[in-house]
C-alpha positions as CSV (number, residue, x, y, z in Angstrom):
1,X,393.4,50.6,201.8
2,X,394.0,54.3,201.6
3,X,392.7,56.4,204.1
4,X,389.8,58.7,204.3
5,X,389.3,61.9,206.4
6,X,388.3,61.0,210.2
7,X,386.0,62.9,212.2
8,X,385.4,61.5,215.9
9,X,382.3,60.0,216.1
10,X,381.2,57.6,218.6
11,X,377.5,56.7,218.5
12,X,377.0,53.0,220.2
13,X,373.9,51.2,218.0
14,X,372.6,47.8,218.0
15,X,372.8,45.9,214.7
16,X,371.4,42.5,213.5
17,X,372.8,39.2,212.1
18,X,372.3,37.5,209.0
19,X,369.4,34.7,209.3
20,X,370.5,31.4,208.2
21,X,367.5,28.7,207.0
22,X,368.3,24.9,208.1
23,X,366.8,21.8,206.5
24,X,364.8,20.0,208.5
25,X,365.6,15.9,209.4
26,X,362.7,14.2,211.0
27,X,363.5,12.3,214.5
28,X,361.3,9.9,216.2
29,X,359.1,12.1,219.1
30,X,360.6,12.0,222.9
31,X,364.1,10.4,221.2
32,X,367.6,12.1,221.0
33,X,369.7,11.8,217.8
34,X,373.4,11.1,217.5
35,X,374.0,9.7,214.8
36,X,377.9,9.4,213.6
37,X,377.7,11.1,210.9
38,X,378.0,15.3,211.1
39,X,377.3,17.6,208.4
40,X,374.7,20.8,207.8
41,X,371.3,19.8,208.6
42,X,372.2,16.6,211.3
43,X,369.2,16.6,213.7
44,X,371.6,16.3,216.8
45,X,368.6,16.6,219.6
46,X,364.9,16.1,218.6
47,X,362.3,15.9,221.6
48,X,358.2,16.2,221.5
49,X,359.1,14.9,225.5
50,X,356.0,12.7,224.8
51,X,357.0,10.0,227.6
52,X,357.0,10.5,230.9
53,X,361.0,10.5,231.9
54,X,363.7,12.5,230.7
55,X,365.2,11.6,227.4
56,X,368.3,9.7,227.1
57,X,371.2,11.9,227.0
58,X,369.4,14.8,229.4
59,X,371.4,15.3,232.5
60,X,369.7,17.5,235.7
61,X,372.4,19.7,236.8
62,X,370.2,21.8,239.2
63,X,367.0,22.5,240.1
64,X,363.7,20.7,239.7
65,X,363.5,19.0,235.9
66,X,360.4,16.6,235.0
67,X,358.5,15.3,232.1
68,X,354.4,15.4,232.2
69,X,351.5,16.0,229.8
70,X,353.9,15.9,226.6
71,X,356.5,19.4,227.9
72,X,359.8,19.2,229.7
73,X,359.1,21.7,233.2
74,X,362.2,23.4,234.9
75,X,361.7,25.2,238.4
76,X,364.2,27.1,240.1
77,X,362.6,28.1,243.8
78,X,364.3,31.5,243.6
79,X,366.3,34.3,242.2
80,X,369.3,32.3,243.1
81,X,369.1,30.1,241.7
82,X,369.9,28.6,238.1
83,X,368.1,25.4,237.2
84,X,370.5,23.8,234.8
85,X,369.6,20.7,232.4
86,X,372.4,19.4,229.4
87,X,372.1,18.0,226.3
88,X,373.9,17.7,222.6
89,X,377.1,17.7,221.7
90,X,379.7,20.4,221.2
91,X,379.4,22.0,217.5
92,X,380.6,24.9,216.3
93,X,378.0,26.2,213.9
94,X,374.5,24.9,215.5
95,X,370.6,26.1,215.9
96,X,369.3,25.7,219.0
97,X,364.8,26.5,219.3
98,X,361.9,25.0,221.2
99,X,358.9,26.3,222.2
100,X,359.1,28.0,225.5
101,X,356.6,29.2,228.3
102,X,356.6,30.3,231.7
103,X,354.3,28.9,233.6
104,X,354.8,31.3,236.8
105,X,357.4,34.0,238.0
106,X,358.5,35.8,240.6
107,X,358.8,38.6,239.3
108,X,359.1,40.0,235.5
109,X,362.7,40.0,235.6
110,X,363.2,36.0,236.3
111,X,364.0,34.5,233.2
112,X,364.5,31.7,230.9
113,X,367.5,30.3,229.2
114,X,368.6,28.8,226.0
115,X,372.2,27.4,227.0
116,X,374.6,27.6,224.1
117,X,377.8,26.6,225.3
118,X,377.7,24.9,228.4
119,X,379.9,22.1,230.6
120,X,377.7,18.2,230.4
121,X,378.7,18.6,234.8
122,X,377.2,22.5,234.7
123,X,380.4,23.6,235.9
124,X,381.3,27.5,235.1
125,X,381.6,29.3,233.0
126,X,378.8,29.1,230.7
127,X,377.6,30.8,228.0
128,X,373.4,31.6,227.7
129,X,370.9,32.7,225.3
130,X,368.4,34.4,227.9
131,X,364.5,35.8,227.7
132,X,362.8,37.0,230.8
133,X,358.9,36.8,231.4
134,X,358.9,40.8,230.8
135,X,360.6,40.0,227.2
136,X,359.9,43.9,225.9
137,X,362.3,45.5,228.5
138,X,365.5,47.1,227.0
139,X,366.9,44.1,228.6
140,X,364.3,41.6,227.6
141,X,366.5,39.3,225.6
142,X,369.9,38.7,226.7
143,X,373.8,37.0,225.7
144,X,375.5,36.3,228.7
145,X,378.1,34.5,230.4
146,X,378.5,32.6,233.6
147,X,382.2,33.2,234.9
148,X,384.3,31.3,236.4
149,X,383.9,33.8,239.9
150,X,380.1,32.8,239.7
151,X,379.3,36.7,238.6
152,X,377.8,37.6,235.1
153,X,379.4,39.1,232.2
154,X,376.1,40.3,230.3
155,X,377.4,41.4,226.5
156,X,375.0,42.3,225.1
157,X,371.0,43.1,225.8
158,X,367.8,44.5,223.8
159,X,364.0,43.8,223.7
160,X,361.6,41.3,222.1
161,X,359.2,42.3,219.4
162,X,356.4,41.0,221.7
163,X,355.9,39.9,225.0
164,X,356.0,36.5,226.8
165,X,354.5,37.1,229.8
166,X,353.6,33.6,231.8
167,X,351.1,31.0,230.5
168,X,352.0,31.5,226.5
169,X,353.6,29.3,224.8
170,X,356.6,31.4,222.3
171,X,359.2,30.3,219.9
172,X,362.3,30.7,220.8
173,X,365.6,30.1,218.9
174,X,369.6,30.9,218.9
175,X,371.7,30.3,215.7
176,X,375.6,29.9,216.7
177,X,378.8,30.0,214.9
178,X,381.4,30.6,216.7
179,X,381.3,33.5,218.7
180,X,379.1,34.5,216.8
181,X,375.2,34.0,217.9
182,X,372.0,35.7,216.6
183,X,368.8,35.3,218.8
184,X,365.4,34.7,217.3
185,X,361.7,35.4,219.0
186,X,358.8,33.8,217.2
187,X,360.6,33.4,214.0
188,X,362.2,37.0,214.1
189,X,365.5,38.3,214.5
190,X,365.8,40.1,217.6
191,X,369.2,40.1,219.0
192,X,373.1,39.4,217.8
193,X,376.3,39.2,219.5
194,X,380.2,38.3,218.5
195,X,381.0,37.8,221.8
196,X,379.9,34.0,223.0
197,X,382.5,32.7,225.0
198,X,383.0,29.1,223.5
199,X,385.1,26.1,225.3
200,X,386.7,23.3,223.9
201,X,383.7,20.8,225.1
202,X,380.4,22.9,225.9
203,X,377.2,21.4,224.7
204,X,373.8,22.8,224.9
205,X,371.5,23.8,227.9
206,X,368.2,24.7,229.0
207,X,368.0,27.3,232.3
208,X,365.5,29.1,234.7
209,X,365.8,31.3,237.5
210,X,362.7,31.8,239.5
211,X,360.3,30.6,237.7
212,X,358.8,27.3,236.2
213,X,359.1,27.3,232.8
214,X,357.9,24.3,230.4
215,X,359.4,23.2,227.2
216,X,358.1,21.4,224.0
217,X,359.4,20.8,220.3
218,X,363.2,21.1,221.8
219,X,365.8,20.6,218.8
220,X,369.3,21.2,218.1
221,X,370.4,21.3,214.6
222,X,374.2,21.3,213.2
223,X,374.7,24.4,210.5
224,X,376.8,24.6,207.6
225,X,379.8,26.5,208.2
226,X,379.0,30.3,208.4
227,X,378.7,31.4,204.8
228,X,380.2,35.2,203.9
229,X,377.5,35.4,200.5
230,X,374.4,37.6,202.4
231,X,371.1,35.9,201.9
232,X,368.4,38.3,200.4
233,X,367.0,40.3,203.1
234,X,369.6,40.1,205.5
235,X,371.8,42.9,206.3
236,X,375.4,44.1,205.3
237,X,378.0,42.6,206.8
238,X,379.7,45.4,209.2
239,X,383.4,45.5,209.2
240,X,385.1,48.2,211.1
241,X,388.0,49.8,209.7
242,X,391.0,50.1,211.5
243,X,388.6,49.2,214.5
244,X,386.1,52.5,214.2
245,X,388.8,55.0,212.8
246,X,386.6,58.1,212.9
247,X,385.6,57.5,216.7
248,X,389.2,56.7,218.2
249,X,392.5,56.2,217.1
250,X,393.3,53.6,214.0
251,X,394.6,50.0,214.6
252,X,394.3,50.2,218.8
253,X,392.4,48.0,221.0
254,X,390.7,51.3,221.8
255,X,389.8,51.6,218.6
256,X,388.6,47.8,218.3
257,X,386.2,48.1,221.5
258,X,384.8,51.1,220.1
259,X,383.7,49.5,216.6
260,X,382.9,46.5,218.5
261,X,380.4,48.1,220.6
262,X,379.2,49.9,217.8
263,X,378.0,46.7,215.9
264,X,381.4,45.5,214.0
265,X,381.0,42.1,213.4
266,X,384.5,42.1,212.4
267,X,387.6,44.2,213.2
268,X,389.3,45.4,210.2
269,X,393.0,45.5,211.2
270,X,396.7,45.7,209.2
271,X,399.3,43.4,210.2
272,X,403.3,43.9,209.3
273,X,406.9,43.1,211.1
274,X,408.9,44.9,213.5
275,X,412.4,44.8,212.9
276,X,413.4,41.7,215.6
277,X,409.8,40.1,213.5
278,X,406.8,40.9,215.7
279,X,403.8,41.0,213.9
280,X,402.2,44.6,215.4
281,X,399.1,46.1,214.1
282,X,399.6,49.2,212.1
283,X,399.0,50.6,208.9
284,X,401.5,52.9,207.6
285,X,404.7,51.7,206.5
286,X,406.5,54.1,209.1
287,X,405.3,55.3,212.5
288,X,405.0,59.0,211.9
289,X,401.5,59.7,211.3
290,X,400.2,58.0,214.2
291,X,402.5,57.9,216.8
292,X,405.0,60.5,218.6
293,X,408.0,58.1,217.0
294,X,409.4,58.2,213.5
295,X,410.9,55.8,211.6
296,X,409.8,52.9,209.3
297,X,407.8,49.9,210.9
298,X,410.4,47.4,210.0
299,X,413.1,48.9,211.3
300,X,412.2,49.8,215.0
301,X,412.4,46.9,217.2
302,X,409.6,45.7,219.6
303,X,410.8,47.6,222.4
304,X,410.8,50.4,220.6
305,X,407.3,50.3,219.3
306,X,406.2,49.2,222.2
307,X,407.2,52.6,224.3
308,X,405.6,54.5,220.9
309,X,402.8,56.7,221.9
310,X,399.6,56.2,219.5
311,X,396.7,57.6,220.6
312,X,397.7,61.6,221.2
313,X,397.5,62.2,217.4
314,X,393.9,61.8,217.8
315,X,393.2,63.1,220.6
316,X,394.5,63.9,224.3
317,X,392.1,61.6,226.0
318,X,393.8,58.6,224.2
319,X,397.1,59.6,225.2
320,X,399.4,56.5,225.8
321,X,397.5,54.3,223.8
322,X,399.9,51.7,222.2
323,X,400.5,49.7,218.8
324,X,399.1,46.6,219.3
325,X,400.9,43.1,218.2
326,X,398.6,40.8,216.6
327,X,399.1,38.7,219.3
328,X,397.5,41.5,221.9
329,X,394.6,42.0,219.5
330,X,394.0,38.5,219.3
331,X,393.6,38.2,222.9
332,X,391.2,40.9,223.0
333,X,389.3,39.9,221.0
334,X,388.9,36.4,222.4
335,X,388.3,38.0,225.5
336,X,386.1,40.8,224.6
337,X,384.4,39.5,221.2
338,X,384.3,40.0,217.5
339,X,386.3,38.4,214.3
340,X,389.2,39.5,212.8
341,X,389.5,40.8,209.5
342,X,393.4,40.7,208.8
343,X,395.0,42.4,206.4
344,X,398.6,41.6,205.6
345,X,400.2,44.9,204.5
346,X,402.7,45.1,202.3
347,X,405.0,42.4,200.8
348,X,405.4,39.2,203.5
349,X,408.1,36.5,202.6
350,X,406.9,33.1,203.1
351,X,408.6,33.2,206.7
352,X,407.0,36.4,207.8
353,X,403.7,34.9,206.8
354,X,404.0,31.9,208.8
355,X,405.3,34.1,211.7
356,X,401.9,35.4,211.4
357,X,399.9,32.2,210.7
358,X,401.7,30.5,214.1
359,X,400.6,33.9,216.2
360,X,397.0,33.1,215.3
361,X,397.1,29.6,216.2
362,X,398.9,30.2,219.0
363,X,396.2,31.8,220.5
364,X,393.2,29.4,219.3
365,X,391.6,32.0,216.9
366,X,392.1,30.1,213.0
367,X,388.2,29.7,213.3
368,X,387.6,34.1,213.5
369,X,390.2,35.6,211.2
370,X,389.8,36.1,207.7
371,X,392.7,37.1,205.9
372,X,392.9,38.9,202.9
373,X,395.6,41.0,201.0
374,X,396.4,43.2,198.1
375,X,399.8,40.7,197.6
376,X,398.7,37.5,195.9
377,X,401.7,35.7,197.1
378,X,400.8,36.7,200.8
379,X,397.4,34.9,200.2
380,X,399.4,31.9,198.2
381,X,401.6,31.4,201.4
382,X,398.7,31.7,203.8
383,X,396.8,29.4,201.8
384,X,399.9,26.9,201.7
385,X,400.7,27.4,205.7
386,X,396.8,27.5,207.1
387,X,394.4,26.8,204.2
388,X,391.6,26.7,206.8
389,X,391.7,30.1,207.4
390,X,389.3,32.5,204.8
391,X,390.8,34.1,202.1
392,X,390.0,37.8,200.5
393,X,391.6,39.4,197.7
394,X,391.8,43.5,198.1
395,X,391.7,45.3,194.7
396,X,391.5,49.0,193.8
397,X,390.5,48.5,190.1
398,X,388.6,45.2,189.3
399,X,390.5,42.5,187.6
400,X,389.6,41.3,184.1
401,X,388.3,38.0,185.5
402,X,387.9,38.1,188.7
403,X,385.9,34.8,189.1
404,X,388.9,33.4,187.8
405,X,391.8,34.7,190.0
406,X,389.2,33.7,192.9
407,X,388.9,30.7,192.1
408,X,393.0,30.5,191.3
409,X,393.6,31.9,195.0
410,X,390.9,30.1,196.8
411,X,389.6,33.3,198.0
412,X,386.5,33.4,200.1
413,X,385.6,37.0,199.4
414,X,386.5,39.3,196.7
415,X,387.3,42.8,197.8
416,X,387.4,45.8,195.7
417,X,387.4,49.5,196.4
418,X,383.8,51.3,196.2
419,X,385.3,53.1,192.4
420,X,386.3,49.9,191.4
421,X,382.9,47.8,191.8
422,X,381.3,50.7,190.9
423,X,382.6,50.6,187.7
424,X,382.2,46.2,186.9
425,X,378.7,45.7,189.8
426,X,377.7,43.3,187.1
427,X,380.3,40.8,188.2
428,X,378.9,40.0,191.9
429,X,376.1,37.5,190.3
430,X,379.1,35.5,188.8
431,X,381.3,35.4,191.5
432,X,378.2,34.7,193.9
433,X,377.9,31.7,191.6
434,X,381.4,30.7,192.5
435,X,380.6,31.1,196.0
436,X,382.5,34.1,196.8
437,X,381.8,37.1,198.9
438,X,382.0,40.6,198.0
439,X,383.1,43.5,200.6
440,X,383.7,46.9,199.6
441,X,385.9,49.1,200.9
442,X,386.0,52.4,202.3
443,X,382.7,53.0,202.6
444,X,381.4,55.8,204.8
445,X,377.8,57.0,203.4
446,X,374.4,56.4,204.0
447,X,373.6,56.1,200.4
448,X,376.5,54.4,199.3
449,X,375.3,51.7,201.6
450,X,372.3,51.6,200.5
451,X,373.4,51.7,196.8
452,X,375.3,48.7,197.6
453,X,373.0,46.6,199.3
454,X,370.6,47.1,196.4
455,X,373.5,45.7,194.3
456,X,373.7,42.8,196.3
457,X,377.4,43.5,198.0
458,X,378.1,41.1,200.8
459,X,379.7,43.4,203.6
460,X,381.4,47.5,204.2
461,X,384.0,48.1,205.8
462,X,383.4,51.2,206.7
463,X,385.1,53.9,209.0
464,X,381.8,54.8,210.9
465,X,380.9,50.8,212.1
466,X,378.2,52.2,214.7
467,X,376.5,54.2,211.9
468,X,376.1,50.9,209.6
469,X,374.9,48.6,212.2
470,X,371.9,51.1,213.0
471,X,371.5,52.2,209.5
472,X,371.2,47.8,209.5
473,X,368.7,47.9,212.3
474,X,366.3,50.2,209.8
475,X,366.7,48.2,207.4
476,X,365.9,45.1,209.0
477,X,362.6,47.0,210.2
478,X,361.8,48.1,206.3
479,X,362.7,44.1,205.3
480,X,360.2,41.4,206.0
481,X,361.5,38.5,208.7
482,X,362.5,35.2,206.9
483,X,363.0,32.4,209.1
C-alpha cells in the first residue's frame, strides 16, 4: 500500500471485540455433554449442578469444590491461593458463561476466574478470564496468564460496567478464538485481548482466590470459526499498519508492540526475500528509506540486513532497531499477542511462497495470519501450499466484479484502497452475501472511519491503531449491547 505522511503519535487506548451470538442446544440439568460430533453451536458442558456431587467430567485440582442447594461453591482459604476445578475439552473457537457470585471475600481485590485455557492436572501455565469482588476498579476485569515460574503475566485489565460485590448473583461470560478472547459482564462487552496464551491440550476452568464463590447455569459452547464480516453494532476491525507507523518506526517489533498496545487486533506487516531467501519484514523494495543501508531487499543477504540499522530514520530513541524476519515477528507475536495480517509484497515464485508458508507453520501460527496480496498468483500459490490460511485481495481501483474474482481466489476479505471503495461502496452488500470481508486501507481519520462504518466496511488498517480502538470504545458506548 503506498505510504502516507507519519507523525509520532503514541496514545495507548483500550478497544472492544466483536460480539458473536451462539445458538443455544438444550442439555439435560446437572449432566456434561460430549457428544462426538463438533461443530458451531455443540453444547460441550451444560450444568444447573442440581445433584449433590460434582458432575462427571469435573476434576478438583485445588482448593475446596462442593455441590449444595442446586450451585457449584469454590473456596480458596487465602490470597494464595488458587482453587482450581477443570472441565471441557480443548476448542479453539468456544464460549465459556455461568452465573457467578461471591459469597464472601477477603478483601475487594480477591477474585474469581473463568479459566480459558487450562491443563485437565492444573499444571502451569494457564490462561484466565478474571473478575474481582470490586469489579469497577481500573483492574476490575482481567486476562491473564499463569507462567510456567508460578508468577503472572497480566495482559490486559479494565473495569466492569457495574459492580459484583459479594452475595449477587452476575452473568459472566468469555468468547475465545484463538488468541483472541473478549470478556462479557451481564450480557455486555467489557473487555478484549489478542494475547491468550493457548496450548496444544488446555480445556476450561473455574478459579478463586480468597474467597468462596458459587456457581450456577455453567456452559461451554463450541463457536463457528471466527468470522471477518462485522455484525451490526460491533466495531471496526483495527489493523495496524506497518505495526503503528506514525508512533514508531514501520515494519519493527517496536513498531508491532506499539500498535498492539494501542488496540491492533492485527499487525499489518509486508513480507519479501533477502538475497540467500529469508523472508524479512519490510516494505520498500530497497533498504534506503528506512535504514542507514542502501541497496535493493533482494539483493543484500541476511547478514547484511541483519547488521542494517532501522529505527534512526524515525527517531534517535529507536536507534538500532532491526528488520525483522517473518520468523522473528512470528515469535513475537506468539509470545506477546495479536494476529498477523501478511502482506506478500511484490512478485513471489511459487518457491518463495512456500518459503514463506513453511516459516509460518514452522512456528505454529497458520491459525493467526491472514494473507493477502496485490499479486493474484501469490494468493493462487498460497492457496495451493496452505489453503487453511485466510485469503485477502489488495486493490487500489475496484475490480469490475469483484464478487467474482473473490470467489475465483477464495479470498476471505476483499481489500481496496479508501478512493477505490469510495467510488463502488455499493458492492460490500454483494460481497457480504458471498461471505467476504471488506478492509480498507490507509485510513487515518476520524470521519473517514466513521463514514465507513456507516457503510458497513468490515475493518481499517489504519496508521494511528490506538486512535481507532478508542474512537471504537465511543462507539461501542453510543451502540446498544447485543448479546
Amino acid at each position: 500500500m503506498s505510504r502516507l505522511p507519519i507523525r509520532a503519535q503514541s496514545a495507548l487506548l483500550t478497544s472492544a471485540l466483536i460480539a458473536v451470538s451462539v445458538p443455544s442446544v438444550a442439555i439435560a440439568a446437572g449432566a456434561t455433554a460430549t457428544p462426538t460430533a463438533s461443530g458451531a453451536g455443540r453444547v460441550v458442558v451444560s450444568s444447573d449442578f442440581s445433584g449433590t456431587a460434582l458432575p462427571s467430567g469435573f476434576k478438583a485440582v485445588d482448593g475446596t469444590w462442593q455441590v449444595k442447594d442446586g450451585r457449584l461453591y469454590g473456596t480458596s482459604a487465602s490470597s494464595g491461593q488458587q482453587s482450581r476445578i477443570t472441565f471441557g475439552e480443548h476448542l479453539n473457537d468456544f464460549r465459556v458463561e455461568a452465573t457467578a457470585r461471591f459469597e464472601s471475600a477477603l478483601d475487594s481485590g480477591r477474585w474469581a476466574a473463568l479459566g480459558i485455557d487450562v491443563p485437565a492436572g492444573g499444571a502451569v501455565p494457564w490462561s484466565i478470564a478474571t473478575m474481582r469482588t470490586g469489579t469497577t476498579a481500573s483492574n476490575g476485569l482481567e486476562f491473564a496468564q499463569r507462567t510456567t515460574s508460578e508468577t503472572w503475566n497480566v495482559t490486559d485489565t479494565g473495569p466492569a460496567p457495574t459492580a459484583a460485590g459479594t452475595g449477587k448473583d452476575v452473568k459472566i461470560a468469555v468468547e475465545v478464538h484463538g488468541a483472541q478472547a473478549v470478556w462479557f459482564f451481564d450480557g455486555k462487552e467489557a473487555l478484549r485481548t489478542s494475547k491468550v496464551v493457548r496450548s496444544a491440550a488446555g480445556v476450561q476452568g473455574l478459579l478463586v482466590n480468597g474467597a468462596t464463590v458459587s456457581f450456577d447455569d455453567l456452559k461451554v459452547t463450541e463457536l463457528a470459526a471466527r468470522s471477518y464480516i462485522r455484525p451490526a453494532g460491533a466495531p471496526l476491525t483495527v489493523n495496524g499498519h506497518r505495526g503503528a507507523a506514525a508512533a514508531a518506526p514501520e515494519n519493527t517489533l517496536v513498531s508491532d508492540e506499539v500498535a498492539r498496545r494501542g488496540g491492533a487486533e492485527f499487525i499489518e506487516n509486508d513480507v519479501q526475500p533477502s538475497k540467500d531467501g529469508v523472508p524479512y519484514v519490510i516494505h520498500d523494495s530497497t533498504v534506503d528509506r528506512t535504514t542507514n543501508g542502501t541497496g535493493a531487499v533482494r539483493s543484500l543477504t541476511s547478514a547484511q540486513l541483519n547488521a542494517l540499522d532501522a529505527g534512526s530514520w524515525f527517531a534517535p530513541a529507536y536507534a538500532g532497531e532491526r528488520i525483522p524476519t517473518l520468523a522473528a515477528q512470528l515469535r513475537d507475536l506468539k509470545t506477546r499477542g495479536g494476529d498477523l495480517l501478511l502482506e506478500i509484497k511484490g512478485a513471489h515464485t511459487k518457491a518463495e511462497v512456500a518459503t514463506i508458508v513453511d516459516t509460518i507453520r514452522a512456528n505454529g501460527m497458520t491459525g493467526r495470519v491472514f494473507v493477502q496480496s496485490f499479486e493474484v498468483d501469490a494468493l493462487r500459490y498460497t492457496y495451493e501450499l496452505a489453503p487453511e490460511l485466510p485469503l485477502a485481495l489488495l486493490r487500489d481501483k475496484m475490480d469490475s466484479d469483484p464478487v467474482a474474482i473473490s470467489k475465483e481466489l477464495h479470498l476471505a476479505s476483499y481489500n481496496p484502497s479508501d478512493a477505490g471503495f469510495s467510488a463502488k461502496p455499493g458492492v460490500i452488500g454483494a460481497l457480504h452475501a458471498a461471505g467476504v470481508a471488506v478492509t480498507v486501507w490507509t485510513v487515518d481519520t476520524a470521519d473517514r472511519w466513521k463514514a465507513l462504518e456507516a457503510a458497513g466496511v468490515d475493518g481499517i488498517i489504519t496508521n494511528r491503531p490506538a486512535e481507532l480502538s478508542g474512537w471504537n470504545a465511543a462507539f461501542l458506548q453510543r451502540t446498544p449491547a447485543g448479546l
